[in-house]
ZAVEXDO-873059 format. One record per residue (C-alpha): residue number from 1; x, y, z. Coordinates in Angstrom, 2 decimals, decimal comma, always signed. Example, Ala and Ser with C-alpha at 12.3 -4.5 7.8 and 13.67 -1.06 7.14 Angstrom:
# residues 2
ATOM     k        xx        yy        zz
ATOM     1    +12,30     -4,50     +7,80
ATOM     2    +13,67     -1,06     +7,14
//
This chain:
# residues 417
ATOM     k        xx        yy        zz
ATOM     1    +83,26   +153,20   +134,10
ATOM     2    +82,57   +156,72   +132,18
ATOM     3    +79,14   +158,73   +132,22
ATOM     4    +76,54   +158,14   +129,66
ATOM     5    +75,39   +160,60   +127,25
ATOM     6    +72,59   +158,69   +125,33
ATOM     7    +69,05   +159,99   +124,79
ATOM     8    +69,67   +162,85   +127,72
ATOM     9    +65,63   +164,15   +127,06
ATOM    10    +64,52   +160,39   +127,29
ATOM    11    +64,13   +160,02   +131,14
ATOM    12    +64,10   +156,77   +132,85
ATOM    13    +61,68   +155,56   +135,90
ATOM    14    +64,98   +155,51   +137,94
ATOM    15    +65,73   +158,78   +136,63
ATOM    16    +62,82   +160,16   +137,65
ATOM    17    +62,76   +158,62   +140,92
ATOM    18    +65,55   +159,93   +142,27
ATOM    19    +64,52   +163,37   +140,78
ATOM    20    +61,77   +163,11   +142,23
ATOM    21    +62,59   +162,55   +145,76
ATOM    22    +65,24   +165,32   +145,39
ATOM    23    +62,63   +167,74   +144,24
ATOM    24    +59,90   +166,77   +146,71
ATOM    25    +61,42   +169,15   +149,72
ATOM    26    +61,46   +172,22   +147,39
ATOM    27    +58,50   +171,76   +145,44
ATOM    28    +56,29   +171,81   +147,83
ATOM    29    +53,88   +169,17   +146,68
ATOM    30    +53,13   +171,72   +143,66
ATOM    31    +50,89   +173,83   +145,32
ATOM    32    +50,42   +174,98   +148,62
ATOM    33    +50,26   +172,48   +151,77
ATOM    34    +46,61   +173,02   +153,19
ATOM    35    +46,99   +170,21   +155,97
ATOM    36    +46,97   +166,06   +155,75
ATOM    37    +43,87   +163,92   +156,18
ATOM    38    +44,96   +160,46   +157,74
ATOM    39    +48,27   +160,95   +156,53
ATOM    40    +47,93   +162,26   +153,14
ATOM    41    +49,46   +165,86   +152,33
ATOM    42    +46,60   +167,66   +151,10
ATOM    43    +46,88   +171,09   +148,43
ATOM    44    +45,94   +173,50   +146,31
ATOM    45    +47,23   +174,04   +143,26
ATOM    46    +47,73   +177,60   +142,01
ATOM    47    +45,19   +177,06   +139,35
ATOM    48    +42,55   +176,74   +141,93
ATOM    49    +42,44   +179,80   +142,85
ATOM    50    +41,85   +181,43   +139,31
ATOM    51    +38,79   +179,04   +139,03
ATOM    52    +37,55   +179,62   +142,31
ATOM    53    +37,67   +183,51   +141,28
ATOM    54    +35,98   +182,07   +137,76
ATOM    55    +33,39   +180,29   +139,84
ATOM    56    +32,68   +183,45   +141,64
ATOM    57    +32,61   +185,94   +139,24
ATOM    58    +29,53   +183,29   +137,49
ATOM    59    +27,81   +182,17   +140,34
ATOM    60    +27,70   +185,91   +141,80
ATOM    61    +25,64   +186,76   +138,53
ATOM    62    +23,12   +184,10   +138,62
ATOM    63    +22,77   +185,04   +141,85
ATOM    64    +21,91   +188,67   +141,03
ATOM    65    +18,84   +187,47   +139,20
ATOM    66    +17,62   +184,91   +141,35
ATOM    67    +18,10   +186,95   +144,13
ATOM    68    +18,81   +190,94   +143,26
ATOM    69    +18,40   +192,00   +146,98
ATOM    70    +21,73   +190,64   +148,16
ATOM    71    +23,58   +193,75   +145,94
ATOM    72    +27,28   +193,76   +146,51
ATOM    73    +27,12   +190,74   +149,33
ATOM    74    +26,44   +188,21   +146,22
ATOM    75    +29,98   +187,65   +145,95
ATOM    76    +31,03   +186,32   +149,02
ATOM    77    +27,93   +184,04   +148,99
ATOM    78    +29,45   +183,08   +145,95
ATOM    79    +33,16   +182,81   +147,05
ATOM    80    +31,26   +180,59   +149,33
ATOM    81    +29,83   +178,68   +147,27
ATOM    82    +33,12   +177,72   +145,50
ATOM    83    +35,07   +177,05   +148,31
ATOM    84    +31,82   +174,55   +149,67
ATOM    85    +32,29   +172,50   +145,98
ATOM    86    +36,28   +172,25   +146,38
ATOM    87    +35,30   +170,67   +149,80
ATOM    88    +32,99   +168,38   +147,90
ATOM    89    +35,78   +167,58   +145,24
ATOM    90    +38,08   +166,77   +148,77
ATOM    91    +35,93   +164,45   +149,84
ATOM    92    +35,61   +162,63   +146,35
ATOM    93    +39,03   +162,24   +146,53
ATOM    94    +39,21   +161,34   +150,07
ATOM    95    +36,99   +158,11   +149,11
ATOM    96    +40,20   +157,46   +146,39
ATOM    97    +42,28   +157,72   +148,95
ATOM    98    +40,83   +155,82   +151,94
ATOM    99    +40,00   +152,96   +149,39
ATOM   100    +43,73   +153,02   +148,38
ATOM   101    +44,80   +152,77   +151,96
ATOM   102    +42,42   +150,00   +152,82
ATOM   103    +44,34   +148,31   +149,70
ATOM   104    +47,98   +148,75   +150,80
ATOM   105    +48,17   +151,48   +147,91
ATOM   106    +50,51   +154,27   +149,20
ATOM   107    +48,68   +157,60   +148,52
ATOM   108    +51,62   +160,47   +147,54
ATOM   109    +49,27   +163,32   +147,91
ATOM   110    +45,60   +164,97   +147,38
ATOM   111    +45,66   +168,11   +145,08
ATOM   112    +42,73   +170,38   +144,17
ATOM   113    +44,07   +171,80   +140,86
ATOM   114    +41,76   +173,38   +138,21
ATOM   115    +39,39   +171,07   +137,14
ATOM   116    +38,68   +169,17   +140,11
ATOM   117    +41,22   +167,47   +142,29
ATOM   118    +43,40   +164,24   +141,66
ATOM   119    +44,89   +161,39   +144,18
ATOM   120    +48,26   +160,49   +143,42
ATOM   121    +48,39   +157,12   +144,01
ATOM   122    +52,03   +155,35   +143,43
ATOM   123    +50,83   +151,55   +142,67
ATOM   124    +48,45   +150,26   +140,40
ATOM   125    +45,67   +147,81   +142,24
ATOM   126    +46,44   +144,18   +141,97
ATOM   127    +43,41   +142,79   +140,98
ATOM   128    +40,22   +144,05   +138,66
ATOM   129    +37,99   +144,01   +141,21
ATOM   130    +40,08   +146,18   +143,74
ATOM   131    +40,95   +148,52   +141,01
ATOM   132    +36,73   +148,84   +140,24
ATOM   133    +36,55   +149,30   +143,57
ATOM   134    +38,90   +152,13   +144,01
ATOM   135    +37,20   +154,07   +141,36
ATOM   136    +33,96   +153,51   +141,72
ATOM   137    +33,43   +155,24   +145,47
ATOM   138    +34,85   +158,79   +144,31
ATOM   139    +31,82   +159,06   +141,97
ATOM   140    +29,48   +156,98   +144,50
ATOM   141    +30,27   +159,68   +147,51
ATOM   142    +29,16   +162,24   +144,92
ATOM   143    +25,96   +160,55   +144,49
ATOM   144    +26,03   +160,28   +147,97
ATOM   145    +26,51   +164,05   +148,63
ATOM   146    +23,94   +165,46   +145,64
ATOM   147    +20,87   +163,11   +147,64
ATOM   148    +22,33   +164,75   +151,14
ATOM   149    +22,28   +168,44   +149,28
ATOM   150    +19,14   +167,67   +148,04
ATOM   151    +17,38   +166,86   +151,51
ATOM   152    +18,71   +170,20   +152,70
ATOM   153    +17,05   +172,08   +149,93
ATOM   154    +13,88   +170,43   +151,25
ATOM   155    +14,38   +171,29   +154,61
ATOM   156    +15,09   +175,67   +153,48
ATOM   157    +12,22   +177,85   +151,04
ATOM   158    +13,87   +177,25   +147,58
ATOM   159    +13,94   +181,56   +147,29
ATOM   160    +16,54   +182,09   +150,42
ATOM   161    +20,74   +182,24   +150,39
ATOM   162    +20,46   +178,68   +151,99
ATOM   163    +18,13   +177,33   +149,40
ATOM   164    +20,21   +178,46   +146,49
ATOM   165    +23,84   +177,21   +147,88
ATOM   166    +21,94   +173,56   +148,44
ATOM   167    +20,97   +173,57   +145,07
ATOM   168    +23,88   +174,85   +143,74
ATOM   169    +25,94   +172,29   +145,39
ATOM   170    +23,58   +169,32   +145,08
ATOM   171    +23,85   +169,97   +140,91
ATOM   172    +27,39   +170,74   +141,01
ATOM   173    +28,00   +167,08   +142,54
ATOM   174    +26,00   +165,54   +140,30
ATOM   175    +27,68   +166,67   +137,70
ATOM   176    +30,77   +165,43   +139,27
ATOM   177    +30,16   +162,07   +139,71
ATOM   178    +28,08   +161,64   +135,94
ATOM   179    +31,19   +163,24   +134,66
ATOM   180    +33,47   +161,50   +136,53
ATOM   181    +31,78   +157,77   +135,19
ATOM   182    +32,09   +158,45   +131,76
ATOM   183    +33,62   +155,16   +130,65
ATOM   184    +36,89   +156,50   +129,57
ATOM   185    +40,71   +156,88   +131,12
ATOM   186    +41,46   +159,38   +132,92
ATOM   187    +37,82   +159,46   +134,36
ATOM   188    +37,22   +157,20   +137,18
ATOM   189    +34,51   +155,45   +134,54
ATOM   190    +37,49   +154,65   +132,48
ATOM   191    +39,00   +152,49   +135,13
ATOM   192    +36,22   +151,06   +136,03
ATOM   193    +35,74   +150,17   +132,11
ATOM   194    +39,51   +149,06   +132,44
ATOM   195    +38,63   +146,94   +135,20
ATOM   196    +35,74   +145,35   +133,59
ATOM   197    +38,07   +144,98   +130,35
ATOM   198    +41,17   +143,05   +132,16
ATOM   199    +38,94   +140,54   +134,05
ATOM   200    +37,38   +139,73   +131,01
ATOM   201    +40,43   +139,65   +128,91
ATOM   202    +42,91   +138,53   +131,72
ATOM   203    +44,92   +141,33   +130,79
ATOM   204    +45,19   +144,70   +132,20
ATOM   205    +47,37   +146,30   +129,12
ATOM   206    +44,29   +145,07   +127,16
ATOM   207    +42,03   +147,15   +129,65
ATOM   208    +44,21   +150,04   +129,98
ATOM   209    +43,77   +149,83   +125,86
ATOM   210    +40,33   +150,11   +125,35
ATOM   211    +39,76   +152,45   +128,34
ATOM   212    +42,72   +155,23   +126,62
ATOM   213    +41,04   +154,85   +123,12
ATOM   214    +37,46   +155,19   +124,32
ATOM   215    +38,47   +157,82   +126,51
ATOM   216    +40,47   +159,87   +123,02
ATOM   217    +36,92   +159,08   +121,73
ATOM   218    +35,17   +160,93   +124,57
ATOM   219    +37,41   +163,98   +124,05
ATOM   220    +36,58   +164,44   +120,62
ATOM   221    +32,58   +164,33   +121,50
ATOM   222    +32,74   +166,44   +124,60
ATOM   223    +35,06   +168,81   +122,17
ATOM   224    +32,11   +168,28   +118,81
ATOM   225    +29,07   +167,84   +121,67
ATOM   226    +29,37   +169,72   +124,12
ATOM   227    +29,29   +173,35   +122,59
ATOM   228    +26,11   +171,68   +120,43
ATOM   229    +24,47   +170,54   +123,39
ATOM   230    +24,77   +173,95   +125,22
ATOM   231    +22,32   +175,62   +122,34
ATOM   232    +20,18   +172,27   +122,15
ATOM   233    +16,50   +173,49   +121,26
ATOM   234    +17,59   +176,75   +119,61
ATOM   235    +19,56   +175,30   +116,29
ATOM   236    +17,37   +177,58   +114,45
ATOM   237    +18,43   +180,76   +115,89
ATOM   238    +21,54   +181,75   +114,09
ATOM   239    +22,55   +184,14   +116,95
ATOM   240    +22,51   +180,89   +119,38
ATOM   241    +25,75   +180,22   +117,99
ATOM   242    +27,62   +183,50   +118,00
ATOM   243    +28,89   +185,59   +121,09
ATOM   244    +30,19   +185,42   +124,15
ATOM   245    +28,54   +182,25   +125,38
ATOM   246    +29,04   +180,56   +122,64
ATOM   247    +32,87   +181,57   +122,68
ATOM   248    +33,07   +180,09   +126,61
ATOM   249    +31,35   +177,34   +126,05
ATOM   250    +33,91   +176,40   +123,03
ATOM   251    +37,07   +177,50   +125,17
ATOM   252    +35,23   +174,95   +128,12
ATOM   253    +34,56   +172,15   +125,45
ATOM   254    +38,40   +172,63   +124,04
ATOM   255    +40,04   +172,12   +127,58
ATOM   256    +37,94   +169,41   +128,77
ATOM   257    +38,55   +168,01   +125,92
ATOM   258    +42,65   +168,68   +125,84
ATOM   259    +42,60   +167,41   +129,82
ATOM   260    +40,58   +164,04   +128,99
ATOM   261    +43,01   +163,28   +125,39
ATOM   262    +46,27   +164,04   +127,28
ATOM   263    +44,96   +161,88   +130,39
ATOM   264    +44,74   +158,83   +128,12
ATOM   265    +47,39   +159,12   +126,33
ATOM   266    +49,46   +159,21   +129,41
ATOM   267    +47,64   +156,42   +131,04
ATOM   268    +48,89   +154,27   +127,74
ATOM   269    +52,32   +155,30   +128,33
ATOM   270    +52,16   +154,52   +131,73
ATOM   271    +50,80   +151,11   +131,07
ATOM   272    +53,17   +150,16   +128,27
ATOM   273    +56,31   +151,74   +130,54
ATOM   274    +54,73   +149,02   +133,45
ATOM   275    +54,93   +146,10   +130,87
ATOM   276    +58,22   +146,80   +129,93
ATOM   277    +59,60   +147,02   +134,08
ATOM   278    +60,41   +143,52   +134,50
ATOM   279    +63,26   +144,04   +131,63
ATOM   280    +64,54   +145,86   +134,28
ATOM   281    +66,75   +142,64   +136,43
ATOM   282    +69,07   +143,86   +139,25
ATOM   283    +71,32   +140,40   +138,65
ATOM   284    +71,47   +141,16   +135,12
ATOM   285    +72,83   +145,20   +135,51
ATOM   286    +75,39   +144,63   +138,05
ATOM   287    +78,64   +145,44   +137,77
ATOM   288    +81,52   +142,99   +138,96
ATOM   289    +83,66   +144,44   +141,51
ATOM   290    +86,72   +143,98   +143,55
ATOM   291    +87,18   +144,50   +147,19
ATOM   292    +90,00   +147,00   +148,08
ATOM   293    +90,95   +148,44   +151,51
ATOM   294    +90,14   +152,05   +152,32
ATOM   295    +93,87   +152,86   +152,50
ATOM   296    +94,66   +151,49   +148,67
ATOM   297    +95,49   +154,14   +146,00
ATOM   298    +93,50   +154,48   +143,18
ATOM   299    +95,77   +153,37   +140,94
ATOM   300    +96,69   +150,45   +142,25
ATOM   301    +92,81   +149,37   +142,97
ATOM   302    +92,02   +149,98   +139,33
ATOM   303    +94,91   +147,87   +138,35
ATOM   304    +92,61   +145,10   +140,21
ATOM   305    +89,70   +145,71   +138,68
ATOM   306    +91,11   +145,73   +135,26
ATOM   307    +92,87   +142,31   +136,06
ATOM   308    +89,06   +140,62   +137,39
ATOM   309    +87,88   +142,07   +134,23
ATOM   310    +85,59   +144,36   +136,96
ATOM   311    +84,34   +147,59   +136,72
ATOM   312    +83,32   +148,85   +140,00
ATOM   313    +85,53   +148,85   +143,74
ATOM   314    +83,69   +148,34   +147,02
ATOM   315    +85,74   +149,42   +150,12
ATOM   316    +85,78   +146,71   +152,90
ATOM   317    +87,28   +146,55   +156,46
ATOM   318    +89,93   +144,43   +158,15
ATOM   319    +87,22   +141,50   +157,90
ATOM   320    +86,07   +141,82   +154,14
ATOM   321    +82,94   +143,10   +155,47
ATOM   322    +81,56   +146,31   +152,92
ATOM   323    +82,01   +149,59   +154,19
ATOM   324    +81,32   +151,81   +151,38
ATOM   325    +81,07   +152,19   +147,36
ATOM   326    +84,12   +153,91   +145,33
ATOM   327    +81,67   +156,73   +143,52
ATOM   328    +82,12   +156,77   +139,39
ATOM   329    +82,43   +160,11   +139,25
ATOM   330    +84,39   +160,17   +141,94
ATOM   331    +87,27   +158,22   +139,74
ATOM   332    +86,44   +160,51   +136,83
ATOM   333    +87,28   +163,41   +138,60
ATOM   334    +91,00   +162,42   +139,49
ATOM   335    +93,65   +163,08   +136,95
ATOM   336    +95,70   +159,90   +135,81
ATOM   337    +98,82   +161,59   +137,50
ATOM   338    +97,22   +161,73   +141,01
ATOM   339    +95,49   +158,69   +141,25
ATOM   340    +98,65   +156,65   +142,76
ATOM   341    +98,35   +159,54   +145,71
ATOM   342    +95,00   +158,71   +145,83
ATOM   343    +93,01   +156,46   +148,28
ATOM   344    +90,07   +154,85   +147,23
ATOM   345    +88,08   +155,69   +150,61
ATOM   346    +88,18   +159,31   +149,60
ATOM   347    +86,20   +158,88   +146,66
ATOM   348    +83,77   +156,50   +148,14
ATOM   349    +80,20   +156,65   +149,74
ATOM   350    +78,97   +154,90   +153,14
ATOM   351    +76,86   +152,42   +152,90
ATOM   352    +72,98   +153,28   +154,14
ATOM   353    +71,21   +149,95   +154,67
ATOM   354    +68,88   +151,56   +151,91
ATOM   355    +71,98   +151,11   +149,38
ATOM   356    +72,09   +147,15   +150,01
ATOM   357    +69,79   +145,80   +147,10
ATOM   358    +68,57   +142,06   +146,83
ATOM   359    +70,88   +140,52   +143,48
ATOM   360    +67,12   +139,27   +142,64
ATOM   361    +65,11   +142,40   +142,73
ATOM   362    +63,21   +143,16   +139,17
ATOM   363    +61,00   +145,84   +137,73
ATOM   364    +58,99   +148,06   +139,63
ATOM   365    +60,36   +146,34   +142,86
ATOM   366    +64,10   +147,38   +141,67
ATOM   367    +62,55   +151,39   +141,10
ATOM   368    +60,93   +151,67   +144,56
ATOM   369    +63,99   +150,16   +146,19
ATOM   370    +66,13   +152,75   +143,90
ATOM   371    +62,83   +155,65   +144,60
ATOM   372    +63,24   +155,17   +148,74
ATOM   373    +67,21   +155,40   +148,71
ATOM   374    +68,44   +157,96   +146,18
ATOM   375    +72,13   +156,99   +145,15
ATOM   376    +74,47   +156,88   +142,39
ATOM   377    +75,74   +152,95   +142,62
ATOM   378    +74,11   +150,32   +144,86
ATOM   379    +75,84   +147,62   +146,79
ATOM   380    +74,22   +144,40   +145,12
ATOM   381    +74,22   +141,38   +147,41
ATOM   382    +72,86   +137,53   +147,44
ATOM   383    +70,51   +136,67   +150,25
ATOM   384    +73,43   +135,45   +152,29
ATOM   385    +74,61   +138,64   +152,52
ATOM   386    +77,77   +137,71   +150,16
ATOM   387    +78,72   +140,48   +147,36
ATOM   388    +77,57   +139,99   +143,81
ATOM   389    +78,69   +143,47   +143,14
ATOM   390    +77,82   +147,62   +142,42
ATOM   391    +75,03   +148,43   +140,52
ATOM   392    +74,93   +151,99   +138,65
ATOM   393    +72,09   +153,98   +138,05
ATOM   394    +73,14   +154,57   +134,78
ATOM   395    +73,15   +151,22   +134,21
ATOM   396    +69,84   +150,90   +135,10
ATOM   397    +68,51   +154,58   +133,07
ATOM   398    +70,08   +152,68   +129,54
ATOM   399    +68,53   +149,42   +130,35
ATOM   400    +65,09   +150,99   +130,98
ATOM   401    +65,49   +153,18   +127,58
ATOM   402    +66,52   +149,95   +126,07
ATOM   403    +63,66   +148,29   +127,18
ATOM   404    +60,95   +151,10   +126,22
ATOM   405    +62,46   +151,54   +122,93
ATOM   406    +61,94   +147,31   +121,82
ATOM   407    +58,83   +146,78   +120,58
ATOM   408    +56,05   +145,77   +122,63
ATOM   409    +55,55   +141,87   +123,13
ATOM   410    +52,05   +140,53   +121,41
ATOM   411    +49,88   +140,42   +124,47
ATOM   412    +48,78   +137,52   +125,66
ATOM   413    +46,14   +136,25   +127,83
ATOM   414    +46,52   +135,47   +131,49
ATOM   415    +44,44   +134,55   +134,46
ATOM   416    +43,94   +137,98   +136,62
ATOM   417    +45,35   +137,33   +139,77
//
């Protein structure tokens, strides 16, 4: 019944789970809370703002020679400007989100960060199609919103504040969503090429495959292309390559790059860590325990459990009904001397309904249960309500690094659901 110490920098789903809700109240969301939109916490991430300044700082000099008259004034038509595409970038990921929602997909939260924005959504889609779906609008509202842009720049003369912003903001959405489809993960075009992949294949660890590599092949041709393509037209001019432009559009190429490479590679994780869940069997991890009254010393409870050949104690009342879990640590931190002076109900935690879990839960099922109730052992019971016994989170942390550490299972085909 002691503490693990095994593999303390490997953390498990459960692990993080519980972190995770822990963390949520001081964290913030990782950025600050702008509002929710049917439901969803929307914000910014402190990297926005240093782009938005970026976007500024550039936009306010093209301005300057497209239209020199507005002095001074340029930059707030330009902080304009950059706030107007961050809305643009909401709504993109407002069309992730209400397609998640239509799906049953809970939606954590929206965040505008520095290249774009991103909808953290806590369940993968069930079936190819849905998961095309789900990818496909974000891009197909930025279509939407470059053809609305450019019917306002129709409407305004091309030369005027409200002719540039239109134009600025119909390109700037194009280039969202054609970025955006590029068929490779993180990109929404990598899910939909992961989509395609798994109903083809049956498989969606085959999908998630070939969308991860084809997205580490985009990185390395948006890092080799895209400086190249910047100076397309002009190879022969030697200074084309040197200087400052040449310098930002390298530093832009490397962290596009960096963002799309690190996006795949932990879109394979994630997919291999999902294959490996159903290891993860709530029957199999539990503990045996014995039922002791709350008024029993320690002592003389573990005496029990060592007799049943248990190794957890669940408190119950007068009529064997559970009231509460004896807490590991809680044993662990009473000398061997005291623990006849001890009762067991001092060292042992109510029962929430949350802290009941099915004997048959499995894989991700088992996390979410552990995710919504944060705990240190589990009351594990049959669907008759009976006691199968206590189930640990430590338990489940070495299964899961068990589990992640065997080598992966050949794939093999199946029918997509």
């Amino acid at each position: 019944m002691g503490d693990s110490d095994s593999d303390r920098t490997a953390r498990s789903g459960a692990q993080e789970a519980r972190d995770d809700e822990q963390r949520r109240p001081k964290e913030g969301g990782g950025g600050i809370l702008m509002g929710r939109v049917f439901g969803v916490p929307v914000y910014v991430a402190p990297s926005w703002f240093l782009v938005a300044a970026l976007i500024t700082w550039f936009f306010g000099n093209q301005l300057d020679r497209v239209l020199p008259e507005l002095g001074g004034s340029r930059y707030l038509v330009s902080l304009f400007f950059a706030v107007a595409f961050y809305a643009s970038v909401l709504v993109h990921e407002l069309a992730h989100t209400l397609a998640a929602v239509r799906f049953d997909l809970p939606v954590r939260r929206i965040q505008l960060q520095f290249f774009g924005g991103v909808s953290e959504i806590e369940k993968e889609s069930q079936t190819p199609g849905r998961e095309f779906v789900l990818a496909g609008v974000g891009p197909l509202l930025s279509l939407v919103l470059a053809g609305v842009f450019y019917v306002g720049m129709l409407a305004v003369e091309s030369g005027t504040v409200p002719g540039v912003l239109l134009a600025g903001l119909m390109i700037s959405n194009l280039i969202v969503a054609v970025f955006n489809l590029l068929p490779g993960l993180p990109l929404d075009g990598g899910r939909m090429l992961r989509a395609v992949v798994w109903k083809l294949s049956g498989s969606p660890m085959t999908g998630t495959v070939a969308a991860a590599w084809t997205g580490r092949v985009l990185a390395i041709v948006v890092l080799i292309g895209f400086p190249l393509a910047t100076h397309m037209g002009s190879v022969a001019d030697r200074d084309s390559f040197s200087g400052l432009q040449s310098l930002t559009d390298a530093l832009l190429a490397a962290i596009l790059a960096a963002i799309i490479w690190t996006g795949a590679g932990n879109s394979l994780r994630m997919a291999r860590l999902r294959e490996r869940l159903p290891a993860l069997n709530a029957r199999a991890l539990t503990r045996r325990a014995v039922p002791v009254s709350p008024e029993t010393p320690l002592s003389e409870a573990l005496r029990r459990a060592n007799d049943a050949g248990a190794r957890a104690l669940v408190v119950v009342d007068g009529q064997g009904t559970p009231q509460s879990v004896v807490r590991e640590s809680g044993i662990a931190g009473v000398p061997q001397h005291r623990r006849p002076w001890v009762a067991v109900s001092t060292l042992a935690q109510d029962l929430t309904e949350g802290m009941r879990v099915p004997a048959d839960l499995t894989g991700e099922g088992l996390l979410d249960r552990l995710r919504a109730t944060p705990a240190t052992e589990y009351l594990v019971v049959e669907e008759t309500g009976e006691i199968y016994g206590v189930l640990s989170t430590s338990d489940v942390e070495r299964a899961f690094i068990d589990a992640m550490a065997r080598p992966a299972a050949s794939p093999r085909p199946r029918s997509a659901p």
